[in-house]
gemmi code that builds the backbone of each chain (N, CA, C; Angstrom):
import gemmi

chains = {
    "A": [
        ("UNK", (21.603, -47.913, 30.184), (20.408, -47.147, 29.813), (20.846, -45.948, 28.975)),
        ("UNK", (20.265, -45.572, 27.605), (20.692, -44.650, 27.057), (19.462, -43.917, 26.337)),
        ("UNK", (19.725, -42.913, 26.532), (18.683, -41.962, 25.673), (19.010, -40.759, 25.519)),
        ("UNK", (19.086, -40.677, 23.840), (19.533, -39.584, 22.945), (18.646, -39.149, 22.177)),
        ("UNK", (18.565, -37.400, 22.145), (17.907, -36.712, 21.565), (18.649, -36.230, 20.309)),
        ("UNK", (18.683, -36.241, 19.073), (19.771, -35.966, 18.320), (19.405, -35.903, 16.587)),
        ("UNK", (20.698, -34.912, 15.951), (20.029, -34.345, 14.447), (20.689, -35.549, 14.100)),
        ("UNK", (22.021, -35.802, 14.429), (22.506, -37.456, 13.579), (21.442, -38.659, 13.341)),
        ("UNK", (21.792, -39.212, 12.536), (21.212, -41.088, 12.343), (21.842, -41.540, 13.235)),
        ("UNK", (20.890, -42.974, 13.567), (21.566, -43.883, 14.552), (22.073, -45.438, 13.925)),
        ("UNK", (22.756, -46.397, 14.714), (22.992, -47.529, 13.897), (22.529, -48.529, 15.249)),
        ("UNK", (20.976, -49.330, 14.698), (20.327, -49.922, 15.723), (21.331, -50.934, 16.092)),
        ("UNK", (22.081, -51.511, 14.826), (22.979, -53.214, 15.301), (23.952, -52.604, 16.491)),
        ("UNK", (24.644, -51.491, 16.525), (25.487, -51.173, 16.795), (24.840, -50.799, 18.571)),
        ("UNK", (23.536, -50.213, 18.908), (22.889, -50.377, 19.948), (22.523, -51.070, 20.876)),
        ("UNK", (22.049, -52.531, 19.456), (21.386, -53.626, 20.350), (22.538, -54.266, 21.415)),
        ("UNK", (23.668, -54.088, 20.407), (25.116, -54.946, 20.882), (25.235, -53.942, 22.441)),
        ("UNK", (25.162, -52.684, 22.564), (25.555, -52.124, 23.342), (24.686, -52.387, 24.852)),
        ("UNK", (23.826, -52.730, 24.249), (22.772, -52.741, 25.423), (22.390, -54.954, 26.046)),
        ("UNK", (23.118, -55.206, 25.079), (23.168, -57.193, 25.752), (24.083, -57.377, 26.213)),
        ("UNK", (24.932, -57.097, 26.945), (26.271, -57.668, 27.118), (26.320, -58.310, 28.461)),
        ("UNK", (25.073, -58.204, 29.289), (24.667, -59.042, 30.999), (24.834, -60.093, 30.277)),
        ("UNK", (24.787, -61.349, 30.902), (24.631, -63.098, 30.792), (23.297, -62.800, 31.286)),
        ("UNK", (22.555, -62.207, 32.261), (21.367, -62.374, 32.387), (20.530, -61.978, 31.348)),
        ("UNK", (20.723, -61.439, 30.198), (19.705, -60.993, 28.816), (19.578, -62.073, 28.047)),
        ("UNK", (18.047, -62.145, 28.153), (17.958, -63.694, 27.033), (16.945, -63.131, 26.031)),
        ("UNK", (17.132, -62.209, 25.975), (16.068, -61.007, 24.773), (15.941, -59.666, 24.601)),
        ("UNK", (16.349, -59.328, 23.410), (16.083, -57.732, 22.812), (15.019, -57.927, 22.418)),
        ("UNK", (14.313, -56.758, 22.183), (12.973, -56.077, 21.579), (13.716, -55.067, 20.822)),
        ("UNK", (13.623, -54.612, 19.453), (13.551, -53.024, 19.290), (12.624, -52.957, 18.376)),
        ("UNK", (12.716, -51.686, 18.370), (11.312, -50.812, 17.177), (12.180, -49.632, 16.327)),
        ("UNK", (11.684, -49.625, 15.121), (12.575, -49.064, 14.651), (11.107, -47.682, 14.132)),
        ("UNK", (11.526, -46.414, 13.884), (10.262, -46.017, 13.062), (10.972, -45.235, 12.156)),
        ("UNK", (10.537, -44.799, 10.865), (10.983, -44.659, 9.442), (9.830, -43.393, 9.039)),
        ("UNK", (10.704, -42.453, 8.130), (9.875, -41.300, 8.151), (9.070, -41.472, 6.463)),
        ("UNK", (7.718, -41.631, 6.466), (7.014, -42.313, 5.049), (6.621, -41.143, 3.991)),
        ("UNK", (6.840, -41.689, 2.963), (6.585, -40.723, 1.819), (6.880, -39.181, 1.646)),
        ("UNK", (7.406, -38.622, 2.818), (7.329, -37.221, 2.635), (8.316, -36.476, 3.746)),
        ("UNK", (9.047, -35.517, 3.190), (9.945, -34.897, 3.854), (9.684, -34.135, 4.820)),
        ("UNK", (10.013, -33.892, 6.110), (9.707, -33.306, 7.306), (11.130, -32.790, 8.533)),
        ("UNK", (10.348, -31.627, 9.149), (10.687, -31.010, 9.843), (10.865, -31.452, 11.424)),
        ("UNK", (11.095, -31.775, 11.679), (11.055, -32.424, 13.443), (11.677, -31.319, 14.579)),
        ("UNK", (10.615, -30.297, 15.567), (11.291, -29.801, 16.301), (10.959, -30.487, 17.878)),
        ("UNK", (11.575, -30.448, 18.559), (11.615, -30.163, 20.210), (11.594, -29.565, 21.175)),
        ("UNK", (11.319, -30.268, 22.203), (11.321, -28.694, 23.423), (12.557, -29.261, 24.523)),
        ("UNK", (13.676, -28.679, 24.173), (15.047, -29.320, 24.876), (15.126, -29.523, 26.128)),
        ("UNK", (15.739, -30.510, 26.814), (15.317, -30.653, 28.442), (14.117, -31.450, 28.632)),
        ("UNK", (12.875, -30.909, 28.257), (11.982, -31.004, 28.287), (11.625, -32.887, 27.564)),
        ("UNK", (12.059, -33.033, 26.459), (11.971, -34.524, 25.774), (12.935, -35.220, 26.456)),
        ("UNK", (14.231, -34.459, 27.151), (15.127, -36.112, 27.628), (14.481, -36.523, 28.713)),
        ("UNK", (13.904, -35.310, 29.328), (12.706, -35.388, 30.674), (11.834, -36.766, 30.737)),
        ("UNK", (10.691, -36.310, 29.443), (9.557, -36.826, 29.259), (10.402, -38.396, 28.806)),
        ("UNK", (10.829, -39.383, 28.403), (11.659, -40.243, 27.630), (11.834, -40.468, 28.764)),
        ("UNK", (12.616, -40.174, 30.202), (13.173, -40.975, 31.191), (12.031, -41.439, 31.778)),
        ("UNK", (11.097, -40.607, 31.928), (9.609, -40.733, 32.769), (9.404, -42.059, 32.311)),
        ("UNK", (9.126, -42.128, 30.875), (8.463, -43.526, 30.300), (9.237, -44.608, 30.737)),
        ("UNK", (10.399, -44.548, 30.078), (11.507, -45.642, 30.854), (11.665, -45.774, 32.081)),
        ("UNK", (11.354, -44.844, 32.889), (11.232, -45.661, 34.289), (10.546, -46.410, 34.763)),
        ("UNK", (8.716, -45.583, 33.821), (7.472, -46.419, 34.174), (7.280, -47.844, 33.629)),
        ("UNK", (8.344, -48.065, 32.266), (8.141, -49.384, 31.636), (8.967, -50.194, 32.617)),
        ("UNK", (9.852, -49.659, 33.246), (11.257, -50.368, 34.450), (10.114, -50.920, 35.386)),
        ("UNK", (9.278, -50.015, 35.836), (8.484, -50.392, 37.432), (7.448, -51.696, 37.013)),
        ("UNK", (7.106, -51.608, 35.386), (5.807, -52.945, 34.762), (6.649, -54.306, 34.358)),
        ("UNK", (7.855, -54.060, 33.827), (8.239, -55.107, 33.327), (9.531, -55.471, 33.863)),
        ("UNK", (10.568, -56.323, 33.441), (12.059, -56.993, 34.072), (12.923, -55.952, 32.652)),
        ("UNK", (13.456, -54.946, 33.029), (14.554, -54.789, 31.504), (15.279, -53.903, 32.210)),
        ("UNK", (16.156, -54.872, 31.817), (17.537, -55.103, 32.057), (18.554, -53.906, 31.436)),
        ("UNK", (18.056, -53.711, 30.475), (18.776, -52.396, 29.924), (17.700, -52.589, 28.834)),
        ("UNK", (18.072, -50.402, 28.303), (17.651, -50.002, 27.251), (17.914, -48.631, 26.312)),
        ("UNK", (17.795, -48.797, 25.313), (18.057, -47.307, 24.451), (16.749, -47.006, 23.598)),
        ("UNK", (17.115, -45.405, 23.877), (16.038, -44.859, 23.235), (16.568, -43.449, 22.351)),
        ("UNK", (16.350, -43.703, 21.074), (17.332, -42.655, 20.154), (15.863, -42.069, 19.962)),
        ("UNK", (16.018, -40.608, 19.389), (14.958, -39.777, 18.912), (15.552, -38.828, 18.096)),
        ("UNK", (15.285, -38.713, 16.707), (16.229, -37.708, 15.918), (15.062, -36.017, 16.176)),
        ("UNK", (15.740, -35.048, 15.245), (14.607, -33.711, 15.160), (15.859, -33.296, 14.236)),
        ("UNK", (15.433, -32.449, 13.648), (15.532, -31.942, 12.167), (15.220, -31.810, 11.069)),
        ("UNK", (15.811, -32.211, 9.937), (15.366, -32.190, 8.814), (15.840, -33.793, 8.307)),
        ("UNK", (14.434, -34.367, 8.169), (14.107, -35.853, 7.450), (13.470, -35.948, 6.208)),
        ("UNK", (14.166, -37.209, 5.516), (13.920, -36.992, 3.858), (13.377, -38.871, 4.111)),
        ("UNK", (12.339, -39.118, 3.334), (12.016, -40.408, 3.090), (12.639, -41.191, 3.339)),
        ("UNK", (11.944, -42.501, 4.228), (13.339, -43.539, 4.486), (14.032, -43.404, 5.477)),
        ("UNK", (14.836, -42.098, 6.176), (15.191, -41.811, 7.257), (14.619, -42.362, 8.050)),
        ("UNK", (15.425, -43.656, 9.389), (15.203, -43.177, 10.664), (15.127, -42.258, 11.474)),
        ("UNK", (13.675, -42.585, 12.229), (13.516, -41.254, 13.234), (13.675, -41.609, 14.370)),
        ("UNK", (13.600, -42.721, 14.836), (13.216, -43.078, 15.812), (13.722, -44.718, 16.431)),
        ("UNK", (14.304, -44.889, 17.828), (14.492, -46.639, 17.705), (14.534, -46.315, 19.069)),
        ("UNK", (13.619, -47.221, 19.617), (13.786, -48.270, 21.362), (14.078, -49.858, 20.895)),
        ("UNK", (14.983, -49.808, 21.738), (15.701, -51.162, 22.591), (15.293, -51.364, 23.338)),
        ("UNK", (14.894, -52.769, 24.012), (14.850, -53.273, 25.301), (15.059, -54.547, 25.472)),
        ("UNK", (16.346, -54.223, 26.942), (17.164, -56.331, 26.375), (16.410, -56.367, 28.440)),
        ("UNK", (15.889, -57.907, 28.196), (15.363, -58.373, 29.392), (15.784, -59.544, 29.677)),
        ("UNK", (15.197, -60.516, 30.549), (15.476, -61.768, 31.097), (14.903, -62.733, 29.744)),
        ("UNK", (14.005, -62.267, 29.654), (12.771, -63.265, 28.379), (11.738, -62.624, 27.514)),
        ("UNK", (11.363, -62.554, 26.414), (10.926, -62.118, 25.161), (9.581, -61.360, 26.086)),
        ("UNK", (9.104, -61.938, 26.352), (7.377, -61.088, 26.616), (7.935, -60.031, 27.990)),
        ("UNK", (8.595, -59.741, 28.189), (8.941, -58.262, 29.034), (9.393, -57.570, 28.380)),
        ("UNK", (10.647, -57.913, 27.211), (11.338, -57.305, 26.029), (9.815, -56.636, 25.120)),
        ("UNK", (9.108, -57.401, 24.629), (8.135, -57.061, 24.155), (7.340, -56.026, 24.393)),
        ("UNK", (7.031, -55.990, 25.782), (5.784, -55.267, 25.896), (6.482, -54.199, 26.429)),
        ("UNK", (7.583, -54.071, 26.971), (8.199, -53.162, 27.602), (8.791, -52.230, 26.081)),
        ("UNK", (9.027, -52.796, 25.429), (9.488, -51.928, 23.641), (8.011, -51.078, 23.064)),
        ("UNK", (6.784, -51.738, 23.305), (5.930, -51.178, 22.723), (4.968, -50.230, 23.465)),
        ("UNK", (5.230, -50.412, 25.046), (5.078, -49.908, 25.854), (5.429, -48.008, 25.286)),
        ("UNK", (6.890, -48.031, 25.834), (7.559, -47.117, 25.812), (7.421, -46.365, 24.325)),
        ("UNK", (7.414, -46.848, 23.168), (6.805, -46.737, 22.073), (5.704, -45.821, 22.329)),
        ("UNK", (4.498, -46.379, 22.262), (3.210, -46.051, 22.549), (3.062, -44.396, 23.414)),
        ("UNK", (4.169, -44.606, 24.457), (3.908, -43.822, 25.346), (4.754, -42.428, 24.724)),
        ("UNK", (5.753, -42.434, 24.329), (6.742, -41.553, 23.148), (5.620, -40.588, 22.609)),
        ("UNK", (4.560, -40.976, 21.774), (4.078, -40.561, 20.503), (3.006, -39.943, 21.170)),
        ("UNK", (2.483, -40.243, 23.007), (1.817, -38.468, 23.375), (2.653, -38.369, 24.316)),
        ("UNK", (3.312, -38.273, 24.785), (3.764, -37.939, 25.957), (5.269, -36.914, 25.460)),
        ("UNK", (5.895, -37.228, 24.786), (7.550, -36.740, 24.222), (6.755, -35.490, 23.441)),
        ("UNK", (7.214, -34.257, 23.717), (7.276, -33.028, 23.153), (8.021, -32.831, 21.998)),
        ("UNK", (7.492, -33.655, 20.984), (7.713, -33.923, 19.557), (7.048, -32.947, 18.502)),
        ("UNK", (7.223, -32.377, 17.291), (6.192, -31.262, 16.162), (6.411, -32.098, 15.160)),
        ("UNK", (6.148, -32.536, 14.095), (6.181, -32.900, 12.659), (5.644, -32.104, 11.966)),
        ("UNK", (6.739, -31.775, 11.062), (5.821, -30.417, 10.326), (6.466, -30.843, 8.552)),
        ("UNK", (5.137, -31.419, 7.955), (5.789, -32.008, 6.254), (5.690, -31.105, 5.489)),
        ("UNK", (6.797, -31.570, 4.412), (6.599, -30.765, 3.509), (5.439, -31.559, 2.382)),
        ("UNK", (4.430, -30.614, 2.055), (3.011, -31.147, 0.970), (3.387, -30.241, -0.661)),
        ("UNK", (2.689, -30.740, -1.291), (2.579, -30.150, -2.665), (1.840, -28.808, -2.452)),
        ("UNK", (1.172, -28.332, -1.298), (0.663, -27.171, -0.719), (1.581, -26.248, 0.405)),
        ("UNK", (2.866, -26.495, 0.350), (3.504, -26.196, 1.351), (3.781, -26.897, 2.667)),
        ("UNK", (4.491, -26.203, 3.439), (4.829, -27.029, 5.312), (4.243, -26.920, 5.545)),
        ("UNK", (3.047, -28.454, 6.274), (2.055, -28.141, 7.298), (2.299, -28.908, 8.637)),
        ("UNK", (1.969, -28.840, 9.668), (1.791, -29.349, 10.701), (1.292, -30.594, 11.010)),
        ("UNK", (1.771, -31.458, 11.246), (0.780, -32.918, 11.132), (0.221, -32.663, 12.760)),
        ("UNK", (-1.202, -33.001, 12.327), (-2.484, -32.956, 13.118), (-2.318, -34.825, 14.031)),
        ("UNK", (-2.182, -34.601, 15.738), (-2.101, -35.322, 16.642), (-3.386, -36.371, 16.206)),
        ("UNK", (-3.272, -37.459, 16.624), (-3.914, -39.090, 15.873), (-4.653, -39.502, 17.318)),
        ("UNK", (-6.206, -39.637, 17.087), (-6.769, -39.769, 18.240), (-6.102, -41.227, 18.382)),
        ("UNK", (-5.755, -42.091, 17.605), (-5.445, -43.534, 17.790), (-3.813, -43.396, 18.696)),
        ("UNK", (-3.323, -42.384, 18.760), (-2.234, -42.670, 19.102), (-2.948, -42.707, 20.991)),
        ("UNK", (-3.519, -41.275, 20.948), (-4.101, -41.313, 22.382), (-4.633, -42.597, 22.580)),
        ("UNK", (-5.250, -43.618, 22.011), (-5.916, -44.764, 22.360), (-4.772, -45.752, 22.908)),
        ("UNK", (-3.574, -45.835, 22.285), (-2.608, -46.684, 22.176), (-1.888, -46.429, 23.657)),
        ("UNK", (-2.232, -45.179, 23.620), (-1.628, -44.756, 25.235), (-2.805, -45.255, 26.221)),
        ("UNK", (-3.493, -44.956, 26.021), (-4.722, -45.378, 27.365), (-4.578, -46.794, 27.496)),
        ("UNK", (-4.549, -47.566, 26.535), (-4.706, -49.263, 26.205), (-4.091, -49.884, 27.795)),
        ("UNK", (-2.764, -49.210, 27.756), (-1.760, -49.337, 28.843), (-2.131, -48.925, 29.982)),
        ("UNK", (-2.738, -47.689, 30.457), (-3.171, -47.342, 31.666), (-4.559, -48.508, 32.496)),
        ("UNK", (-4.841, -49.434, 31.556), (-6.141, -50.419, 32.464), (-5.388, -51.635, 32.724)),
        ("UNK", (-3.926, -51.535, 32.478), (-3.347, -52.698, 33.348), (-3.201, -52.630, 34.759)),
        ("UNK", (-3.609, -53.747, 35.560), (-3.537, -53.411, 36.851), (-2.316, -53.109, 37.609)),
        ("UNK", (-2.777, -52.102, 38.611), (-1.194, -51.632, 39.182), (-0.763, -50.679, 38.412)),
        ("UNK", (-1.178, -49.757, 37.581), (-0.401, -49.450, 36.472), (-0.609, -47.566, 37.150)),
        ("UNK", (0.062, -46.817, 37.485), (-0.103, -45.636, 38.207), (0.193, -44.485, 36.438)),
        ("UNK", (0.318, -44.971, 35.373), (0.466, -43.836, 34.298), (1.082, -42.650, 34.643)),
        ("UNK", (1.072, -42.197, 33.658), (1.808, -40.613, 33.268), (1.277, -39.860, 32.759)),
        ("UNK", (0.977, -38.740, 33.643), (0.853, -37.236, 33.434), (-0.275, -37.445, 32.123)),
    ],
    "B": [
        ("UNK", (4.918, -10.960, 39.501), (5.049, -12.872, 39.314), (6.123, -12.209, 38.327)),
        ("UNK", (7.433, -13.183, 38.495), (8.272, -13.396, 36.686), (8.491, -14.898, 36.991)),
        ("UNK", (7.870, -14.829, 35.724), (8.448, -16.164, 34.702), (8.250, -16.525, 33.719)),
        ("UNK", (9.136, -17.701, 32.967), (9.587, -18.093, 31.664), (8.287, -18.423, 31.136)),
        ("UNK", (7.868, -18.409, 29.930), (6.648, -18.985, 28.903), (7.697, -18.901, 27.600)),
        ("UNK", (7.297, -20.313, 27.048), (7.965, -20.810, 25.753), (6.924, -21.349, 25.004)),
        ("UNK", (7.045, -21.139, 23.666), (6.100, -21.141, 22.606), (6.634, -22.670, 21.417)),
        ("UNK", (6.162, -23.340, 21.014), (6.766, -24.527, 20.375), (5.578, -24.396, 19.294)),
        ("UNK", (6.375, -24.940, 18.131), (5.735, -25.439, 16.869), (4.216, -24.546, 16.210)),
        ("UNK", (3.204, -24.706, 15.964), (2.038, -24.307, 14.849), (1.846, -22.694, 16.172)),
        ("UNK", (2.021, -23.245, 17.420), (1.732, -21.852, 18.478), (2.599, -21.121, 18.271)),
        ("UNK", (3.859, -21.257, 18.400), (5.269, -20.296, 17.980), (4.912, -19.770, 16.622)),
        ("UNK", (5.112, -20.503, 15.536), (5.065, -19.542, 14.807), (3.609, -18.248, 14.391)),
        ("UNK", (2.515, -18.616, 15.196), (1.112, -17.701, 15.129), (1.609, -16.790, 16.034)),
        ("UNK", (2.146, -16.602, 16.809), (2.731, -15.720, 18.212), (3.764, -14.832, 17.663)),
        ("UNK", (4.689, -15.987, 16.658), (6.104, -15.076, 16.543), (7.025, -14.665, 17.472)),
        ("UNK", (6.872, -15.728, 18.464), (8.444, -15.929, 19.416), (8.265, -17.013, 19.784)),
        ("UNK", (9.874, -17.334, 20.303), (9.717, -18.892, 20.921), (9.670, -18.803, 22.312)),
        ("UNK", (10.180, -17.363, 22.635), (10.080, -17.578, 24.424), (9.822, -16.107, 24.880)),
        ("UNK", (9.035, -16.021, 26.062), (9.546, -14.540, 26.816), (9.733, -14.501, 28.070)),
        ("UNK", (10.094, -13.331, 29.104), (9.871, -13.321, 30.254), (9.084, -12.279, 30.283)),
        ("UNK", (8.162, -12.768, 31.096), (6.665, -12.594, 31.873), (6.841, -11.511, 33.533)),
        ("UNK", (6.462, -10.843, 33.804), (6.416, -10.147, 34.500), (4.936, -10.294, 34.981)),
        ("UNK", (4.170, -10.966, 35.897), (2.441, -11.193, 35.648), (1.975, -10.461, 36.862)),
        ("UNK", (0.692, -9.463, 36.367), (-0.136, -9.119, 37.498), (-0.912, -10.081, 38.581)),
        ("UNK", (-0.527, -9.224, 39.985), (-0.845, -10.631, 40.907), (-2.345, -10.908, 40.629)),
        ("UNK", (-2.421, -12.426, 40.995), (-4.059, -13.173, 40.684), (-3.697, -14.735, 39.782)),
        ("UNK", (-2.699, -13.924, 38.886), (-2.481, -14.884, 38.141), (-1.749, -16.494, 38.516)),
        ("UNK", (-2.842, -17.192, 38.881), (-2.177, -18.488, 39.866), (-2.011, -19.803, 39.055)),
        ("UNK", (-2.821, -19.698, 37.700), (-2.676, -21.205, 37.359), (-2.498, -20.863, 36.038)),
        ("UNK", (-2.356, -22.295, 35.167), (-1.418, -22.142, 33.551), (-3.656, -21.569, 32.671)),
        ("UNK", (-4.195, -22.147, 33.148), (-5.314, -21.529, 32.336), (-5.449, -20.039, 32.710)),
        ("UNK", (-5.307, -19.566, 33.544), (-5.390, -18.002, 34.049), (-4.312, -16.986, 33.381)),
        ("UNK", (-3.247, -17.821, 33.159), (-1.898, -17.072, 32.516), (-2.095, -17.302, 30.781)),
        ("UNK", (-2.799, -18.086, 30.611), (-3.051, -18.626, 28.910), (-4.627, -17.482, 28.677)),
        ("UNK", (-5.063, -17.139, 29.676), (-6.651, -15.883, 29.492), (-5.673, -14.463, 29.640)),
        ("UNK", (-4.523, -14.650, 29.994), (-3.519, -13.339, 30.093), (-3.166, -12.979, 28.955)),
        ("UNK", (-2.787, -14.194, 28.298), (-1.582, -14.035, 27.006), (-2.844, -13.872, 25.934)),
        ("UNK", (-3.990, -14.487, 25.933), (-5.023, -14.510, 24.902), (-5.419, -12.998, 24.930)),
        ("UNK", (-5.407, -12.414, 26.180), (-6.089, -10.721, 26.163), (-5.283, -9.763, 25.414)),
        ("UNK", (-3.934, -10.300, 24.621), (-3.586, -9.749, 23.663), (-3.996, -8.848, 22.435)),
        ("UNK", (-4.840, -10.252, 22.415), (-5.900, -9.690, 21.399), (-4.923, -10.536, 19.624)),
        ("UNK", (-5.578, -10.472, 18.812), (-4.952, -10.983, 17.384), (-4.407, -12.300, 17.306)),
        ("UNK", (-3.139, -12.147, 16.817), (-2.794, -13.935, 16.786), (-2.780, -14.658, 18.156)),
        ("UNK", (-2.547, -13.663, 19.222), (-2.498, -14.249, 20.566), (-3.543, -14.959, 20.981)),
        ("UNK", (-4.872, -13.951, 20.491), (-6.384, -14.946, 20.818), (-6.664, -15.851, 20.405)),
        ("UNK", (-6.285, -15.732, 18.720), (-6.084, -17.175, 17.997), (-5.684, -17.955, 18.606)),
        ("UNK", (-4.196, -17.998, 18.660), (-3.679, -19.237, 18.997), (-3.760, -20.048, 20.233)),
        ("UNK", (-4.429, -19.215, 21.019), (-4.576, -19.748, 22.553), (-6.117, -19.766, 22.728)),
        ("UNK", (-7.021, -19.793, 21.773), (-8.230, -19.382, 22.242), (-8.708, -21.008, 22.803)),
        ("UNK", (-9.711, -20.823, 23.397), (-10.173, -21.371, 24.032), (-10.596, -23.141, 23.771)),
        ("UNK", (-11.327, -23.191, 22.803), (-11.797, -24.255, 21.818), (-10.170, -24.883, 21.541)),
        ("UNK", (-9.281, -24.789, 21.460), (-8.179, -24.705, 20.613), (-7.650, -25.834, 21.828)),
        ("UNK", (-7.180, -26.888, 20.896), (-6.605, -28.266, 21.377), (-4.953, -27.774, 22.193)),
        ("UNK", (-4.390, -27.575, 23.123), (-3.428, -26.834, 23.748), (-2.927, -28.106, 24.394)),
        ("UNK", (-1.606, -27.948, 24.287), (-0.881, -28.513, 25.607), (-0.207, -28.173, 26.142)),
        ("UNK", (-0.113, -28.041, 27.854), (0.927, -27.236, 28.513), (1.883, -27.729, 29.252)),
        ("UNK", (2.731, -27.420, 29.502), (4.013, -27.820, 30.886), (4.495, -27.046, 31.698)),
        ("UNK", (4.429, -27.731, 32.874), (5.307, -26.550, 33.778), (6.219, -27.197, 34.089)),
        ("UNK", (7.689, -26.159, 33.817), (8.838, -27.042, 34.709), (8.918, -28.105, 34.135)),
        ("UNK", (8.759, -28.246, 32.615), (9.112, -29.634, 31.497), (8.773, -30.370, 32.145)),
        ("UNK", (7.419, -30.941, 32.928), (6.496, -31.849, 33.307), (5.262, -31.292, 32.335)),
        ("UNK", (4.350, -32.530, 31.670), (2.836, -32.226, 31.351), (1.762, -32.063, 32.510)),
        ("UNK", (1.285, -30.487, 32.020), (0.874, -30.093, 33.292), (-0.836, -29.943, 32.862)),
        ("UNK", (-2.027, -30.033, 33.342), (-3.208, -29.657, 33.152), (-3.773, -28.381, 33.554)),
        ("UNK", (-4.355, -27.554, 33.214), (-4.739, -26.323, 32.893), (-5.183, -25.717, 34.346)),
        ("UNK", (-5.642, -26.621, 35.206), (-5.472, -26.235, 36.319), (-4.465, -25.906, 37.399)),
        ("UNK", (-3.091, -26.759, 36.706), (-1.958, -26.645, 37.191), (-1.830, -25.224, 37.893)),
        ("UNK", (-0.847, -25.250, 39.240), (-0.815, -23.987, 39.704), (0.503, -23.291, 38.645)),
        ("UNK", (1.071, -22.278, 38.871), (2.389, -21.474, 38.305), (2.585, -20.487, 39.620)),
        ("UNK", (3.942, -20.663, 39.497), (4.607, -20.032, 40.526), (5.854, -19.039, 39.650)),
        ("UNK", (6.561, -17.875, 40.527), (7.711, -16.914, 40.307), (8.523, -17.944, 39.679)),
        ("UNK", (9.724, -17.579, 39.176), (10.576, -18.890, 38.617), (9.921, -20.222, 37.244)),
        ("UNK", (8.777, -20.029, 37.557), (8.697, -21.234, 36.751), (8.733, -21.491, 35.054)),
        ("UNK", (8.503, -22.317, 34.318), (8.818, -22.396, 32.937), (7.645, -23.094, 32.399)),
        ("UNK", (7.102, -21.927, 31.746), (5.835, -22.190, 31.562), (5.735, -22.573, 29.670)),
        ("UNK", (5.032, -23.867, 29.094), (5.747, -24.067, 27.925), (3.886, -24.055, 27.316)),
        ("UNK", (3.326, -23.705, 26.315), (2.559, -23.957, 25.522), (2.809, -24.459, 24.205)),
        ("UNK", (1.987, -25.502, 23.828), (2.112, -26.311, 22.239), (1.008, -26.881, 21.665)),
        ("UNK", (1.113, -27.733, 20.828), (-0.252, -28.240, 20.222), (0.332, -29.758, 20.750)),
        ("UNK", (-0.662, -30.292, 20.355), (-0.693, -32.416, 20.937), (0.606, -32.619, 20.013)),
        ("UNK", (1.277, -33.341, 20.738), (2.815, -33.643, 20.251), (2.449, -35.194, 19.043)),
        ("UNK", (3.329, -34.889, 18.275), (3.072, -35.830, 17.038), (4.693, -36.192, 16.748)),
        ("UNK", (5.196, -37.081, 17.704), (6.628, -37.433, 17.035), (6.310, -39.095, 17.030)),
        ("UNK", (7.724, -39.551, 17.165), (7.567, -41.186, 17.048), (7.547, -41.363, 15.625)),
    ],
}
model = gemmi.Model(1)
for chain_id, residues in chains.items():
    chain = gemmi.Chain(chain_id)
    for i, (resn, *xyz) in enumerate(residues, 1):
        res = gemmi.Residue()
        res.name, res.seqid = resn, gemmi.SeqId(i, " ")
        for name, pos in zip(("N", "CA", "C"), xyz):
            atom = gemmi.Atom()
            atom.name, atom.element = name, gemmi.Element(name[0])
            atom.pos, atom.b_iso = gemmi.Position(*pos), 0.0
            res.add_atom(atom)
        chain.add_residue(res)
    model.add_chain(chain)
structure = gemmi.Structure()
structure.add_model(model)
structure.setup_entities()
């Protein structure tokens, strides 16, 4: 299980390998996310995000079978193209890998004490929180059994 | 009461710090009661914490709701809706 908060890039091949090496893994999931058109600022609240990140990964541990997983999160300064972001998840079989990757995903983007702040042809602004992301999170809380987060 | 309050992102910089220690007159029991403290500032403080104003808080780097209690010791964090991923 790994999860890094960090100004470096990551190298997903070099992850996935790290995280299959049971005989019981018969599937990775990852997600990769990529910073679009425009240069940005990424801050954090330290402690606080490796916190929030284990929470999720435990809660995707208690819904699904995975076997192992990584979860990289960069903050700094990102230029187009940059990775920001990558979850892993190696399981027994594809649809736990799956839902357990997009799961944890989903749950990242309100829950992780994340800022994006771009640079515009008007200056640094703040990117304004996405009611769809909140949706993407709830989607998950009407599975049954499902006790959510905070 | 002492304790930690930390300021993150569009709130930090309207405030102009990232953290202080708090010294609070007793009464003050929960994160909305301590956020009507910091707003009685008056100026960017009211701004940025006013009321209408989309906030998110933590205590003790857990997401905490406005009713949340606060205790001596604790680490009290205000921000706006987190946008990473």
């Amino acid at each position: 299980m790994k999860i890094s908060v960090q100004a470096e890039d990551f190298d997903l091949g070099f992850e996935i390998e790290s995280i299959s090496k049971r005989n019981s893994i018969g599937a990775v999931a990852s997600f990769v996310g990529l910073v679009r058109d425009v240069s940005m600022a990424l801050e954090h609240y330290p402690g606080m995000t490796e916190r929030a990140i284990a929470k999720i990964v435990d809660e995707a541990k208690s819904r699904w079978q995975v076997i192992d997983c990584a979860v990289i999160h960069r903050y700094g300064a990102l230029q187009p193209n940059d990775q920001i972001v990558m979850v892993a998840v190696a399981s027994g079989h594809r649809g736990d890998a799956f839902a357990a990757c997009e799961f944890i995903m989903d749950y990242l983007k309100t829950q992780a004490p994340f800022w994006k702040k771009e640079q515009t042809p008007e200056g640094a602004q703040w990117v304004e929180a996405k009611a769809d992301d909140d949706k993407a999170t709830e989607r998950w809380a009407k599975l049954p059994g499902s006790s959510g987060l905070g | 009461m002492k304790l930690k309050v930390l300021y993150f992102a569009s709130i930090r910089e309207k405030v102009g710090r990232d953290a202080e220690e708090l010294d609070l007159p007793a009464g003050i029991a929960t994160v909305a009661a301590l956020r009507g403290h910091l707003q009685a500032r008056g100026g960017a403080w009211a701004e940025a914490l006013a009321d209408g104003k989309l906030l998110r808080t933590a205590v003790n780097q857990d997401m905490a709701k406005t009713s949340a209690p606060i205790k001596a010791g604790d680490e009290v964090a205000f921000f706006p809706p987190v946008t990473g991923g």
